[in-house]
TORPAKOL-968480 format. One line per 8 residues: their letters; for each residue x, y, z of N, C-alpha, C. Coordinates in pm, whole numbers, plus 50000, padded with zeros to 5 digits. Layout:
<atoms>
a> X:Y:Z:X:Y:Z:X:Y:Z ~ ...
</atoms>
This chain:
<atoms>
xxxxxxxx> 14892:66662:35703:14993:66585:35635:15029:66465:35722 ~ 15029:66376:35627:15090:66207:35752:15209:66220:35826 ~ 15227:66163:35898:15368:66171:35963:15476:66100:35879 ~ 15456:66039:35809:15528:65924:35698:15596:66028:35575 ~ 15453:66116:35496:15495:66236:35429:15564:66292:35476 ~ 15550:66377:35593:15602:66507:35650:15769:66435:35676 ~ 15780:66316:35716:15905:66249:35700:16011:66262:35580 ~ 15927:66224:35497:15984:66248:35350:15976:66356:35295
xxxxxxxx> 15936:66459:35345:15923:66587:35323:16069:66662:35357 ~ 16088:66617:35499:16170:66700:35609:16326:66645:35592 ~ 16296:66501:35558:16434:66408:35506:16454:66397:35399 ~ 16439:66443:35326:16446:66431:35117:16512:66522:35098 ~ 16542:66539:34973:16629:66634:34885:16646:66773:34982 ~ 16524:66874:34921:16501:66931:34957:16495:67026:35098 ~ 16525:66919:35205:16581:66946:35346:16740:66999:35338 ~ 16817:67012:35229:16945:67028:35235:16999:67166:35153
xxxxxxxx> 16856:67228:35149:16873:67352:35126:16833:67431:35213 ~ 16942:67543:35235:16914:67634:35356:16798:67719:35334 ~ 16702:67780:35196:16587:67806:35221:16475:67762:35227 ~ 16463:67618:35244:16358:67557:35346:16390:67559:35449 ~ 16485:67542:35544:16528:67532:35688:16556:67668:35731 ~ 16547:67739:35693:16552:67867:35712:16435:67915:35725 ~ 16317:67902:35689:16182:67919:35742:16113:67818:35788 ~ 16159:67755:35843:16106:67623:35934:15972:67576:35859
xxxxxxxx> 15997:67572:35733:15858:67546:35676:15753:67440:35709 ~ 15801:67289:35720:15759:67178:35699:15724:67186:35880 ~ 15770:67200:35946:15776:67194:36084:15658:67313:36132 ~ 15689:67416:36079:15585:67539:36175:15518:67644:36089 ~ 15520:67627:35963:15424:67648:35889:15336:67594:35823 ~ 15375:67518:35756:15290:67331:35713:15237:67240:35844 ~ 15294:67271:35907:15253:67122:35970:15327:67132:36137 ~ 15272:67224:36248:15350:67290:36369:15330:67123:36418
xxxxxxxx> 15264:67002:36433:15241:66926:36482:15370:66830:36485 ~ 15431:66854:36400:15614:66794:36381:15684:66820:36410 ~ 15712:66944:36499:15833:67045:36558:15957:66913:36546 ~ 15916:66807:36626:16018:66671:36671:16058:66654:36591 ~ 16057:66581:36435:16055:66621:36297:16181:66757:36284 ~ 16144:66805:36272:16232:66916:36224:16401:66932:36289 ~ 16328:66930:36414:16452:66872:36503:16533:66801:36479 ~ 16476:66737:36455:16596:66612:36431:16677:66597:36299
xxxxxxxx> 16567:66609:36182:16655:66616:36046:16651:66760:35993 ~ 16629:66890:36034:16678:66980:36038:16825:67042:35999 ~ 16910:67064:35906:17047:67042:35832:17101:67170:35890 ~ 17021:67297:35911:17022:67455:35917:17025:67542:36055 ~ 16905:67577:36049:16847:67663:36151:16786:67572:36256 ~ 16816:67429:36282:16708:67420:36385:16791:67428:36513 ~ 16925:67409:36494:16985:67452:36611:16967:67619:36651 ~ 16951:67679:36587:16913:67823:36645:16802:67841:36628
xxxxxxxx> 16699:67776:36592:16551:67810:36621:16497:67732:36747 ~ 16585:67599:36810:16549:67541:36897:16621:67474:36952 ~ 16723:67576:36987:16800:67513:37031:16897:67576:37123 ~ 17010:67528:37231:17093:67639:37305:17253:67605:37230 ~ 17276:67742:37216:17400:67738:37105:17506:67872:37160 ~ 17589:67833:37254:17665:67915:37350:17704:68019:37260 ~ 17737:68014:37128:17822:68153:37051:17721:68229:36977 ~ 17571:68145:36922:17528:68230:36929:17403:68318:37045
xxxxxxxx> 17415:68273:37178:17372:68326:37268:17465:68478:37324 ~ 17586:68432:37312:17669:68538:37338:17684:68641:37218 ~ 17641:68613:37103:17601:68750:37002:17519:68776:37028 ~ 17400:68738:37033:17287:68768:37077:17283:68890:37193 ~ 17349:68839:37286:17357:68932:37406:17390:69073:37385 ~ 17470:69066:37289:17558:69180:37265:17477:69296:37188 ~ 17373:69259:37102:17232:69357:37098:17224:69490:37168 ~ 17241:69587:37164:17167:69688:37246:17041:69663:37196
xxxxxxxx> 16923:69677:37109:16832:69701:37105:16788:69567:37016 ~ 16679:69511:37025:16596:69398:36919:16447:69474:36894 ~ 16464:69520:36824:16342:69591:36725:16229:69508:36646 ~ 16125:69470:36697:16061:69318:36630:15939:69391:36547 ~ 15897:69372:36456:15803:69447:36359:15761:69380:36291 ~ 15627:69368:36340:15540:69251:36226:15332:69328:36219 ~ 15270:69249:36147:15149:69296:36169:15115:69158:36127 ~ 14943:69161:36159:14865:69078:36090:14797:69078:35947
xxxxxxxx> 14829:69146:35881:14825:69165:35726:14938:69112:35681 ~ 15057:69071:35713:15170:68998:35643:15107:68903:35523 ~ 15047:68794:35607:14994:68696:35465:15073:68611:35431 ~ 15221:68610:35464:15314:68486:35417:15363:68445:35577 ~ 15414:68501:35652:15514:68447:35773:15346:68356:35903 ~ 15309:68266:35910:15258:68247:35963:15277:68142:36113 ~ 15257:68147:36205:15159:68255:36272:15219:68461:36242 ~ 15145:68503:36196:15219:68642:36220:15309:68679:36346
xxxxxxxx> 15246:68650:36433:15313:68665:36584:15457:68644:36572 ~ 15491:68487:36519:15663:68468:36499:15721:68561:36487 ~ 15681:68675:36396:15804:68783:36381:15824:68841:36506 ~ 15761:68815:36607:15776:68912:36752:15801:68739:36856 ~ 15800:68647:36789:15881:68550:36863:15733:68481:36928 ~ 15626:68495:36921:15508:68412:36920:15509:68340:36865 ~ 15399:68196:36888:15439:68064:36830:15319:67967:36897 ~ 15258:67899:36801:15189:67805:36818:15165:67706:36925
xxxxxxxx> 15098:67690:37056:15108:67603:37103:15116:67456:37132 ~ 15198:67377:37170:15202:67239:37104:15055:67161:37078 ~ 15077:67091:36964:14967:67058:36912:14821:67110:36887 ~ 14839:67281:36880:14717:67330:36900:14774:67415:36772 ~ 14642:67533:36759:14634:67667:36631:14604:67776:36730 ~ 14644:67770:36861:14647:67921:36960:14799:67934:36915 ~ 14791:68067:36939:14935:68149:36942:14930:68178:37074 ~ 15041:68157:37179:15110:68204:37256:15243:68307:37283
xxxxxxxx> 15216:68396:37325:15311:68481:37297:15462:68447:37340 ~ 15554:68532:37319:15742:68556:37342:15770:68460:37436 ~ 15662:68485:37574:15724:68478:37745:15660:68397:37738 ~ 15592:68255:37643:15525:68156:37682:15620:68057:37610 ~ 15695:68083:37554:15791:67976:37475:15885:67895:37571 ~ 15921:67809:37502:16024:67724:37606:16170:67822:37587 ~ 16200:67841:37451:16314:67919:37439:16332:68053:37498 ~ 16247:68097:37551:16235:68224:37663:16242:68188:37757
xxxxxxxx> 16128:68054:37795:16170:68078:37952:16308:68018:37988 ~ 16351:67922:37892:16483:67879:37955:16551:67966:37939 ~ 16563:68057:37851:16657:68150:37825:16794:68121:37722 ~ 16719:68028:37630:16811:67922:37573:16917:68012:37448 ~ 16872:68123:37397:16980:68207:37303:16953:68352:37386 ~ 16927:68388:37498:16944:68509:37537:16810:68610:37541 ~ 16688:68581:37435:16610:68661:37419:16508:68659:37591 ~ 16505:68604:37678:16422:68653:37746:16523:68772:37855
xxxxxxxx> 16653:68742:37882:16760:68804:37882:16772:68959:37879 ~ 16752:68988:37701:16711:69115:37635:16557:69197:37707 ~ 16473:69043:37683:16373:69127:37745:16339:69171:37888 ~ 16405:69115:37945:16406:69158:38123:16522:69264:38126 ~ 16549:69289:38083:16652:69425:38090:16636:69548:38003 ~ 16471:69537:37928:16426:69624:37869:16450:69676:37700 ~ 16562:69580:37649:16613:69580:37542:16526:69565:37412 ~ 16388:69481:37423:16373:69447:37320:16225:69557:37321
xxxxxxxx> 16167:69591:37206:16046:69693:37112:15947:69637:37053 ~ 15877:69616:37051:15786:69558:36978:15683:69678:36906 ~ 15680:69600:36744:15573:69714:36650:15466:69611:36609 ~ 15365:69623:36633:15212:69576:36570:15171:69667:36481 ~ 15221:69650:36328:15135:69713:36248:15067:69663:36137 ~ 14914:69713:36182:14820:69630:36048:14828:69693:35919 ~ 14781:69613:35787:14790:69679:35649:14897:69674:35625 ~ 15022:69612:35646:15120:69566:35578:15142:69441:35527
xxxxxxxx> 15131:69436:35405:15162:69288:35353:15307:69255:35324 ~ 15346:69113:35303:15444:69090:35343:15574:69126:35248 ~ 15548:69209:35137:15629:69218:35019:15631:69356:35031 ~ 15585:69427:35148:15568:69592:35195:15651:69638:35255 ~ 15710:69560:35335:15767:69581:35478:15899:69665:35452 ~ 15952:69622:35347:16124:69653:35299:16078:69784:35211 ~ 15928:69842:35149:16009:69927:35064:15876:69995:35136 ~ 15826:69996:35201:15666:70117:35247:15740:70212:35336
xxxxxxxx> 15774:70357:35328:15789:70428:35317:15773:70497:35524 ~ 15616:70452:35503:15599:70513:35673:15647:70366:35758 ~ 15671:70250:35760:15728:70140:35793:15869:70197:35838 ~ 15979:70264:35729:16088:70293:35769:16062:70439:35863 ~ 15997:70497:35793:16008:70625:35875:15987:70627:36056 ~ 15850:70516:36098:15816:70541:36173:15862:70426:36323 ~ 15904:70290:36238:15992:70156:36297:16078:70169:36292 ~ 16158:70187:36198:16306:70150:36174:16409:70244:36187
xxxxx> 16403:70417:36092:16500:70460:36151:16507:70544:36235 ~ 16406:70565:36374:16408:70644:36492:16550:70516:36580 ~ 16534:70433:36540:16660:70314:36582:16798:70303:36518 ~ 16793:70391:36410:16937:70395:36359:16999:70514:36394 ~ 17108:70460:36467:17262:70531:36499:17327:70639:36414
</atoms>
């Protein structure tokens, strides 16, 4: 996509609804080569997807456990990895994992934080597609509620 489009993409109507900015669409699913882009006219989430935001770093903290559960059969959330906080390297189609992000290593909302103190879980499971996750049966049984209180 041009940088001119992806402009008018990211700045138009449509940027002023919270479910485009809420999945960073135009920025890191369409088009990871714009992150800057998103940033900037971003209305939503880009302050907490990229950003350091003191109140919500201090909820964050407050977590006992971050339970991250994704597979590579999803099919919609791409890179799959994101759901475990993996993410595209700039200007490339490698995925780099959690502890390679800038927002980890700075420690910019708390998550590398969680993870040096053992807090956070990670689930890799394949054969789940992405409309599975909420109602498949061994998903809850075997991720989700060995974690509920």
């Amino acid at each position: 996509m041009s940088v001119k489009m992806f402009q008018l993409e990211v700045t138009g109507m449509v940027s002023h609804f919270s479910p485009y900015s809420i999945f960073n669409i135009s920025a890191t699913i369409l088009d990871p080569y714009h992150q800057d882009l998103y940033n900037r006219y971003g209305k939503f989430l880009s302050v907490l997807n990229n950003g350091s935001n003191p109140v919500f770093k201090s909820n964050f903290l407050k977590l006992q456990r971050l339970v991250l559960v994704g597979g590579p059969d999803d099919g919609v959330i791409t890179p799959w990895q994101s759901s475990q906080f993996g993410f595209y390297d700039a200007n490339s189609e490698i995925i780099s994992p959690m502890s390679s992000q800038d927002y980890y290593i700075q420690d910019l909302f708390g998550l590398r934080t969680l993870d040096t103190s053992g807090r956070i879980t990670f689930y890799t499971v394949p054969g789940i597609q992405h409309l599975e996750w909420a109602r498949n049966q061994d998903v809850f049984n075997n991720y989700i509620e060995p974690w509920l209180d």
